[in-house]
C-alpha positions, 0 to 999 in steps of 0.5 A: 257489296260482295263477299269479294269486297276486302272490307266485307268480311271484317264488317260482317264479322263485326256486326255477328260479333256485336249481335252475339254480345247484344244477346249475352247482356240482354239475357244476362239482364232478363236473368237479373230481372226475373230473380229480383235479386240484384243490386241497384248497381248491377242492374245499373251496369246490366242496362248500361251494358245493353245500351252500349251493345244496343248500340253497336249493333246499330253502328255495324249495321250502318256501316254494312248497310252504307258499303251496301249503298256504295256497292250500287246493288240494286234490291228489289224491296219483297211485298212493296204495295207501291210496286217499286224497289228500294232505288225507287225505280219502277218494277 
């Protein structure tokens, strides 16, 4: 996976995308829950919303991390205590 694989920067973007609506609902829903003033409803429609965003996230995510996968980049996991990368390969 690299900036040059044509598929790259639409995922990439979509996952900013996802993160930045997760963060505007979740802030829209804190908001509800620190004023105790919205509806049964709204607060209804504002968790909703957080799953749905929450959600997506994860699906960009998955989708960025599985054309990582199929790239074959190899990335050594920082501070491992079993002394392997992430492949599993020995050090």
């Amino acid at each position: 996976m690299s900036p040059a694989d044509p598929e790259w920067p639409q995922l990439l973007s979509d996952y900013e995308s996802a993160i930045a609506e997760f963060e505007a609902v979740s802030r829209a829903l804190t908001t509800a829950l620190n004023g105790r003033n919205a509806s049964e409803d709204d607060f209804r429609a504002l968790i909703l919303a957080e799953e749905r965003a929450r959600e997506t996230v994860v699906l960009a995510r998955m989708r960025l991390i599985n054309l990582w996968r199929e790239s074959g980049v190899e990335v050594e996991r920082r501070g491992s205590f079993r002394g392997e990368s992430i492949t599993g390969k020995p050090r």
